[in-house]
C-alpha positions as protocol buffer text, in pm:
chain_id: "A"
residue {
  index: 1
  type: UNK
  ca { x: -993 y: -377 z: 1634 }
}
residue {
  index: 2
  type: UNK
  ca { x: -1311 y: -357 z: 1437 }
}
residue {
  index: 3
  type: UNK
  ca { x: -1256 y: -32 z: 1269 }
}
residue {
  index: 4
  type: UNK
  ca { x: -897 y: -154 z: 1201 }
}
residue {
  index: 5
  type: UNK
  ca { x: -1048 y: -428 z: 1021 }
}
residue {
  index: 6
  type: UNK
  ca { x: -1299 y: -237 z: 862 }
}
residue {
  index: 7
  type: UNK
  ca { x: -1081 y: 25 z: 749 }
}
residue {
  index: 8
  type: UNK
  ca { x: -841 y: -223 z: 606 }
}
residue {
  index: 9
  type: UNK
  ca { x: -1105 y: -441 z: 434 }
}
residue {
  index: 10
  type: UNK
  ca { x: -1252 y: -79 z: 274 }
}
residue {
  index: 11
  type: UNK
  ca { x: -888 y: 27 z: 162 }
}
residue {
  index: 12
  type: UNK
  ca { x: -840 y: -325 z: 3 }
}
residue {
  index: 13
  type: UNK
  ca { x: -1161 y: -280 z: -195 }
}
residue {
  index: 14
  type: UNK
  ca { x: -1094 y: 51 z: -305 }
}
residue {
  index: 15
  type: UNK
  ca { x: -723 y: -18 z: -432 }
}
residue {
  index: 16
  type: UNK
  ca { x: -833 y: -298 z: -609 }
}
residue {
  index: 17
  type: UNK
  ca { x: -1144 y: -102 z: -788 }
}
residue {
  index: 18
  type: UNK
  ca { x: -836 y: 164 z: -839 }
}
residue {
  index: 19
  type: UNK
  ca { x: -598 y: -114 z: -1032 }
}
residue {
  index: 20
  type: UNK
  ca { x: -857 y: -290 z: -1213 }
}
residue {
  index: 21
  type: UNK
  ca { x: -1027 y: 76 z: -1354 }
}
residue {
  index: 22
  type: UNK
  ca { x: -634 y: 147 z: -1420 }
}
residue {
  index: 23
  type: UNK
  ca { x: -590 y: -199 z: -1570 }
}
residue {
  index: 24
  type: UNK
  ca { x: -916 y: -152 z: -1803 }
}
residue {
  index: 25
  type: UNK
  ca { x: -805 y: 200 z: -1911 }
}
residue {
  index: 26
  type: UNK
  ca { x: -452 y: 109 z: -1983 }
}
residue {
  index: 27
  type: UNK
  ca { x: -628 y: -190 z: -2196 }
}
residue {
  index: 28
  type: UNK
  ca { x: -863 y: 75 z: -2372 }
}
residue {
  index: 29
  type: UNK
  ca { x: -572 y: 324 z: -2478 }
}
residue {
  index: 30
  type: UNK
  ca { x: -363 y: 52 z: -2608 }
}
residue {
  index: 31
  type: UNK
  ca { x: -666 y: -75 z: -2793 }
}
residue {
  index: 32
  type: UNK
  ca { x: -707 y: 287 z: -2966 }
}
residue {
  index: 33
  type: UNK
  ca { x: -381 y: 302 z: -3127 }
}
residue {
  index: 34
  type: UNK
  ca { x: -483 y: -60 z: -3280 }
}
residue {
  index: 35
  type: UNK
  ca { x: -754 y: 55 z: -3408 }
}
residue {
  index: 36
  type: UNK
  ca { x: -710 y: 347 z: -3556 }
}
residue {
  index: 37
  type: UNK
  ca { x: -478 y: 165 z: -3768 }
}
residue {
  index: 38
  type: UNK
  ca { x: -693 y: -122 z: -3857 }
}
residue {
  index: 39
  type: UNK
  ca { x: -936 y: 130 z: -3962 }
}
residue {
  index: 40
  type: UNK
  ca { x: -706 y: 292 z: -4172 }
}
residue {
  index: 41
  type: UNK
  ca { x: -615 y: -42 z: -4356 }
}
residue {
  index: 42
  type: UNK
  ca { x: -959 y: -93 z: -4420 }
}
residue {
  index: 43
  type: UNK
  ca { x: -1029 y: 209 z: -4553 }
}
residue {
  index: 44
  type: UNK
  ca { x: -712 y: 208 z: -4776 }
}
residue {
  index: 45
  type: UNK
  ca { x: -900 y: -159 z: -4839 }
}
residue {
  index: 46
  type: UNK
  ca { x: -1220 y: 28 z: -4961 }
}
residue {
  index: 47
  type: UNK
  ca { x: -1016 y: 285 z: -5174 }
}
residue {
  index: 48
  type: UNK
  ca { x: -864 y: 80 z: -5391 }
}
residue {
  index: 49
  type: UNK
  ca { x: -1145 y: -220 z: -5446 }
}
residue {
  index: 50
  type: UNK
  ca { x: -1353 y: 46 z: -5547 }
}
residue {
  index: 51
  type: UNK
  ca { x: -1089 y: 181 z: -5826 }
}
residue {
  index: 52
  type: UNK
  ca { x: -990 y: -156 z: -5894 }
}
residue {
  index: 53
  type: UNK
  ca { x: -1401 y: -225 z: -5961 }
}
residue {
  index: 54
  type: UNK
  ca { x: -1408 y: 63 z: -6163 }
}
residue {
  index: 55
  type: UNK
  ca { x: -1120 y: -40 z: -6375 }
}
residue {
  index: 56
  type: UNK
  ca { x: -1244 y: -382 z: -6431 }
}
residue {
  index: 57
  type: UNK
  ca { x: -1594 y: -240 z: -6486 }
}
residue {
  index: 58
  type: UNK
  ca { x: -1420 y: 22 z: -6775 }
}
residue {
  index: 59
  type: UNK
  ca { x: -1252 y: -301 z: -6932 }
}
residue {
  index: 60
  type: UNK
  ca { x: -1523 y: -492 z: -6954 }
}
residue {
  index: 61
  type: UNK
  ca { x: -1707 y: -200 z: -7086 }
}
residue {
  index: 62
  type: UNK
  ca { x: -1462 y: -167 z: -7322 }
}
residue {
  index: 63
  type: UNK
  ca { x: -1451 y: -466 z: -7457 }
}
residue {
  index: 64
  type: UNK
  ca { x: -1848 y: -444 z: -7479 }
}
residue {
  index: 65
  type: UNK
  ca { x: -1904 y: -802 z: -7287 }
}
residue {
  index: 66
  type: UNK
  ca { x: -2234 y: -748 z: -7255 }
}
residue {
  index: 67
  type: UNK
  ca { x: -2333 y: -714 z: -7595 }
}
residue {
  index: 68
  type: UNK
  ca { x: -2057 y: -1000 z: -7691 }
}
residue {
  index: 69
  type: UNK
  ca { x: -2257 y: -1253 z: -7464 }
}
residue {
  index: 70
  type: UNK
  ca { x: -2609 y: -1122 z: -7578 }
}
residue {
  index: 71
  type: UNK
  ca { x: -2513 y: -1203 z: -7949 }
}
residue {
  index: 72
  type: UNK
  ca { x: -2412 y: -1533 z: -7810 }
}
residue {
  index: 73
  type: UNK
  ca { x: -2746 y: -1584 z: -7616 }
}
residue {
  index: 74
  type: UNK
  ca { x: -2609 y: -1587 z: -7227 }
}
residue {
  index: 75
  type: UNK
  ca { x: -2901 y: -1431 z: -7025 }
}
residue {
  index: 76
  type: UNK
  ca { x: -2881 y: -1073 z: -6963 }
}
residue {
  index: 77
  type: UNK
  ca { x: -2944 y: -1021 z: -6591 }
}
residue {
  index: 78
  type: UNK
  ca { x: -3169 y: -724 z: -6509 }
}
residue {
  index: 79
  type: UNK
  ca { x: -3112 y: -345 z: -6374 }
}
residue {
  index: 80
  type: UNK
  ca { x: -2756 y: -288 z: -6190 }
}
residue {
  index: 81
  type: UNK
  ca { x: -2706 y: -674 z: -6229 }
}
residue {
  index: 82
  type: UNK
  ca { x: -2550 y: -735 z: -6547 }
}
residue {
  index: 83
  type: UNK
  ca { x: -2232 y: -934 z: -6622 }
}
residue {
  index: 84
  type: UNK
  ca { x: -2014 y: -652 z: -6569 }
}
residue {
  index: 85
  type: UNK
  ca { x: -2123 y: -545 z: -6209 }
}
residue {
  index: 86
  type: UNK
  ca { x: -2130 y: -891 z: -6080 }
}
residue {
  index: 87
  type: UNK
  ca { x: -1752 y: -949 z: -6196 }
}
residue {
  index: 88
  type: UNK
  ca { x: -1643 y: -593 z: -6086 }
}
residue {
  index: 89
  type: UNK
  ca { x: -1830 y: -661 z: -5724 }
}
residue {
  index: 90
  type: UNK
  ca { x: -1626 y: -966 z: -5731 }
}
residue {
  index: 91
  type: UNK
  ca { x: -1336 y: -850 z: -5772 }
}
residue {
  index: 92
  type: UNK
  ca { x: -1393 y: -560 z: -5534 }
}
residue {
  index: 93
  type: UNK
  ca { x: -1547 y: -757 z: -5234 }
}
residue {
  index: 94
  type: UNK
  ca { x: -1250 y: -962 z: -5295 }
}
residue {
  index: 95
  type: UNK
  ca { x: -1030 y: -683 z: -5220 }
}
residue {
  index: 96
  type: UNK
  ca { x: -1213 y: -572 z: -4960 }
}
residue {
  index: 97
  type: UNK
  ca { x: -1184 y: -886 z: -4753 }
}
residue {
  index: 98
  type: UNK
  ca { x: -795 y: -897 z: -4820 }
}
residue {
  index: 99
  type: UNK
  ca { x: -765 y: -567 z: -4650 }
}
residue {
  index: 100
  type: UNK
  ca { x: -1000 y: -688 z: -4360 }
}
residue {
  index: 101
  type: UNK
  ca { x: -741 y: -994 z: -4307 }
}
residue {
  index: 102
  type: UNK
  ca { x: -496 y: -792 z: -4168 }
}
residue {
  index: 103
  type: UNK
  ca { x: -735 y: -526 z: -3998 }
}
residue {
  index: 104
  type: UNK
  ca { x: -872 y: -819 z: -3788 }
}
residue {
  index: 105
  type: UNK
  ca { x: -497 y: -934 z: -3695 }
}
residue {
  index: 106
  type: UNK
  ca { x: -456 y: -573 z: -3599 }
}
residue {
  index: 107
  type: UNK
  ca { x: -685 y: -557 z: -3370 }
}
residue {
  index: 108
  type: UNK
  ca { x: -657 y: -921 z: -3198 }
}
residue {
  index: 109
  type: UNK
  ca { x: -924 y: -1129 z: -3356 }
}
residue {
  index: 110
  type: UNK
  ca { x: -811 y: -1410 z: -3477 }
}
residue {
  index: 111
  type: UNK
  ca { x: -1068 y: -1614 z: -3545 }
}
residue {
  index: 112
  type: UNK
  ca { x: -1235 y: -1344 z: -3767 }
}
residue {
  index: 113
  type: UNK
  ca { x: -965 y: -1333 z: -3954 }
}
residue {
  index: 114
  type: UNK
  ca { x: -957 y: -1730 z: -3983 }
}
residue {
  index: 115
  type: UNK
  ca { x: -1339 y: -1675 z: -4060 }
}
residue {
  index: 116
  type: UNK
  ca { x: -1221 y: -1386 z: -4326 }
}
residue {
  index: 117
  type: UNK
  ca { x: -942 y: -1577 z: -4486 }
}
residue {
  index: 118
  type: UNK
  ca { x: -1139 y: -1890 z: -4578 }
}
residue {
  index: 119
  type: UNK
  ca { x: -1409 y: -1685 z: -4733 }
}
residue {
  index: 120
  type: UNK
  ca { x: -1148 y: -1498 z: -4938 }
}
residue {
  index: 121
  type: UNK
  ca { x: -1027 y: -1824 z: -5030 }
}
residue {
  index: 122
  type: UNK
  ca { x: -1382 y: -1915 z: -5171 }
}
residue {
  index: 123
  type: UNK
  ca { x: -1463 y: -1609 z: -5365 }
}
residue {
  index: 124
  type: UNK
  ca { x: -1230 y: -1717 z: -5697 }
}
residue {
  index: 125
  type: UNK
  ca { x: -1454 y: -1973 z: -5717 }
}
residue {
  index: 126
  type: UNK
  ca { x: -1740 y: -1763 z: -5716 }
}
residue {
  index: 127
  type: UNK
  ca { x: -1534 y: -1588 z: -6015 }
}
residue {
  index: 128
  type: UNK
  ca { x: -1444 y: -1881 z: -6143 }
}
residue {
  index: 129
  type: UNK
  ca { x: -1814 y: -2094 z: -6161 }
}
residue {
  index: 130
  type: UNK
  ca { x: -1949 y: -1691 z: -6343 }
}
residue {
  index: 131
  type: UNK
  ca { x: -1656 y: -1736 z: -6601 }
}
residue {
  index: 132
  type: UNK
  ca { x: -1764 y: -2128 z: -6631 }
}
residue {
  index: 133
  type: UNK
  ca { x: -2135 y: -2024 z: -6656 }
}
residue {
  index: 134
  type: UNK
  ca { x: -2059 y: -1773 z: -6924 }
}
residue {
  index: 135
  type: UNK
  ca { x: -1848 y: -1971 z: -7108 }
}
residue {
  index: 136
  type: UNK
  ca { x: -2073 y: -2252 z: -7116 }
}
residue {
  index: 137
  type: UNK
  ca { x: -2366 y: -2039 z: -7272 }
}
residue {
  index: 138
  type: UNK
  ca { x: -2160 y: -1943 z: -7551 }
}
residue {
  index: 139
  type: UNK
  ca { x: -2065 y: -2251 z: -7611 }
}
residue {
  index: 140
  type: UNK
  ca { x: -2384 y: -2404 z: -7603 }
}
residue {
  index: 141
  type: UNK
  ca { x: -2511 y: -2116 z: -7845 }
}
residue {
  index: 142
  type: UNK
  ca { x: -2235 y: -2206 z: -8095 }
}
residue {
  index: 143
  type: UNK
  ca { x: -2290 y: -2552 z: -8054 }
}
residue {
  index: 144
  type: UNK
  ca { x: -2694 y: -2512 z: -8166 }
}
residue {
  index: 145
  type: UNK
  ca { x: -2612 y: -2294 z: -8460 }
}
residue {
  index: 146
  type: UNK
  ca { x: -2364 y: -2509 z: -8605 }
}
residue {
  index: 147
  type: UNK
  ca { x: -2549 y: -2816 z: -8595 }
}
residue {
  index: 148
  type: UNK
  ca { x: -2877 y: -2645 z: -8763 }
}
residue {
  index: 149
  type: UNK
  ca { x: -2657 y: -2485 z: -8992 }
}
residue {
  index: 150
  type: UNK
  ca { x: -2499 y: -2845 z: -9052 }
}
residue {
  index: 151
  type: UNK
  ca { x: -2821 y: -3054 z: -9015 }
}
residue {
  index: 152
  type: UNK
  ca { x: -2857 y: -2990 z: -9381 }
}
residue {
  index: 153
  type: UNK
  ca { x: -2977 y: -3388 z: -9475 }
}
residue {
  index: 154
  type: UNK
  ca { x: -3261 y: -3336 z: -9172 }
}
residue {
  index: 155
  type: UNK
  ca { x: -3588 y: -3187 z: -9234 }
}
residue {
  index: 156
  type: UNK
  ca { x: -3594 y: -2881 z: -9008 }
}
residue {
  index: 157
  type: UNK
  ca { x: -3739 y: -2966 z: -8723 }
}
residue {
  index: 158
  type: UNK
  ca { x: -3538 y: -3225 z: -8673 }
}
residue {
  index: 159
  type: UNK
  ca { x: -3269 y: -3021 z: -8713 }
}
residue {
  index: 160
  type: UNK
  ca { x: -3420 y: -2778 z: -8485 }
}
residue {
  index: 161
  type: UNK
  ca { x: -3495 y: -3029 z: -8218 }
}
residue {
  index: 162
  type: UNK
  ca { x: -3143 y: -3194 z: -8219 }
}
residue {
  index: 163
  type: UNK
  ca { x: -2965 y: -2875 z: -8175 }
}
residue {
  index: 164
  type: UNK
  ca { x: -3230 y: -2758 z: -7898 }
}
residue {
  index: 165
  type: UNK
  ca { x: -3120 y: -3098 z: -7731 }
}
residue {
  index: 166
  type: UNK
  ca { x: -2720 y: -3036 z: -7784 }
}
residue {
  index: 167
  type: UNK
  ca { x: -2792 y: -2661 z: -7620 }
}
residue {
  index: 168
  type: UNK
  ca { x: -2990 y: -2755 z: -7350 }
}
residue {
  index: 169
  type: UNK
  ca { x: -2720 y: -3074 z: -7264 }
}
residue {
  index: 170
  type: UNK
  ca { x: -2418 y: -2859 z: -7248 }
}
residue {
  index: 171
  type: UNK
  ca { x: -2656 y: -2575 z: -7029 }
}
residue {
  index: 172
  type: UNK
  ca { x: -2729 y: -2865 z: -6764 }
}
residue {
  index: 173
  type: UNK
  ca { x: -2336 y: -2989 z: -6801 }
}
residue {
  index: 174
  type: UNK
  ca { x: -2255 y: -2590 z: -6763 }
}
residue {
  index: 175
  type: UNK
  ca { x: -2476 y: -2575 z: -6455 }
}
residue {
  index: 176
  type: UNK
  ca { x: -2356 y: -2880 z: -6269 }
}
residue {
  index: 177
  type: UNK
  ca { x: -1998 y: -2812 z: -6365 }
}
residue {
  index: 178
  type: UNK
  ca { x: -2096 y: -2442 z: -6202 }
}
residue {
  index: 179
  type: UNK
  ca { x: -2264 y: -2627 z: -5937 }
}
residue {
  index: 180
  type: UNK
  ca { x: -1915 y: -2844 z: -5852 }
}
residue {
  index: 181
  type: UNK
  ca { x: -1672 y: -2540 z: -5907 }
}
residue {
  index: 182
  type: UNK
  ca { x: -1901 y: -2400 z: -5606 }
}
residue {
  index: 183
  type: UNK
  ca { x: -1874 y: -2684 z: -5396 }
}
residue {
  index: 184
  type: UNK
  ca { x: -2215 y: -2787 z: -5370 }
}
residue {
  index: 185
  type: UNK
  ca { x: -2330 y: -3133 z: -5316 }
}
residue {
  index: 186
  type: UNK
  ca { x: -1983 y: -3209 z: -5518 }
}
residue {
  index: 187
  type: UNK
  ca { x: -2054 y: -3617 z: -5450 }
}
residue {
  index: 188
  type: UNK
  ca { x: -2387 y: -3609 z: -5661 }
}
residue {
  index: 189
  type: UNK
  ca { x: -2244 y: -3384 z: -5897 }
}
residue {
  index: 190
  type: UNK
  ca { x: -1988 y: -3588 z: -5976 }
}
residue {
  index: 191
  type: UNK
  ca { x: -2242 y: -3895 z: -5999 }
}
residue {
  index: 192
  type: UNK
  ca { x: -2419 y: -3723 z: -6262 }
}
């Protein structure tokens, strides 16, 4: 009766090792058709952001930004990080997390693409606070050359220091309306 038992207890325990390792491997090659094709939506993803980038890069090249917002006294960022990159990165990271949207529901992850999706949701106003920002210099810029040119009854330092103050007010409006469109301490900002 014992090695009945015993024989029956080890059969049990090796069938079910048998169906889970078939269970697991069933789960594994069902898994590998899913991903393969996530992959290949997120490399698809990767293809185009990065000709997308390039094409917005090329515009904005074209339409020689940089040198339009130097001659209107927006700060030129250093190296690889000029105006241009950081708008083309935008609008290719952008991309890249639309294509990893539907890679994640691919493959069953839900909450990364939750995660994913409110993070794409947030980068237009990343895009939207640089446009602000760089809209806001050149305004400010304009705004201090036409009040020294038109400061003309002022001695000129006064007319200096009243068009350094109207620049430097619409840079700190520029920077909290920046700071608002990003969604940071929005309360205070408002306040202020």
């Amino acid at each position: 009766d014992k090695r009945g038992g015993e024989n029956n207890m080890t059969s049990d325990i090796g069938s079910t090792l048998l169906t889970s390792l078939n269970n697991a491997l069933a789960l594994a090659l069902g898994f590998v058709p899913k991903f393969v094709v996530g992959l290949i939506v997120i490399l698809v993803g990767i293809i185009i952001a990065s000709i997308v980038k390039q094409v917005v890069s090329q515009i904005l090249k074209t339409l020689n930004v940089e040198m339009l917002l130097k001659r209107y006294g927006v700060p030129e960022a250093k190296d690889d990080l000029t105006w241009t990159n950081i708008l083309s990165e935008t609008v290719r990271w952008f991309l890249i997390i639309a294509f990893l949207i539907p890679a994640a529901n691919i493959w069953g992850l839900p909450r990364v693409s939750l995660l994913l999706n409110e993070f794409l949701l947030y980068i237009p106003n990343v895009f939207v606070a640089a446009i602000i920002a760089l809209v806001g210099f050149v305004l400010a810029r304009i705004a201090h050359n036409v009040i020294l040119a038109s400061a003309k009854g002022l001695s000129k330092d006064s007319a200096s220091t009243v068009a350094s103050v109207t620049h430097w007010a619409i840079i700190v409006f520029v920077a909290l309306a920046v700071l608002n469109q990003l969604g940071v301490a929005t309360d205070l900002i408002r306040i202020l």
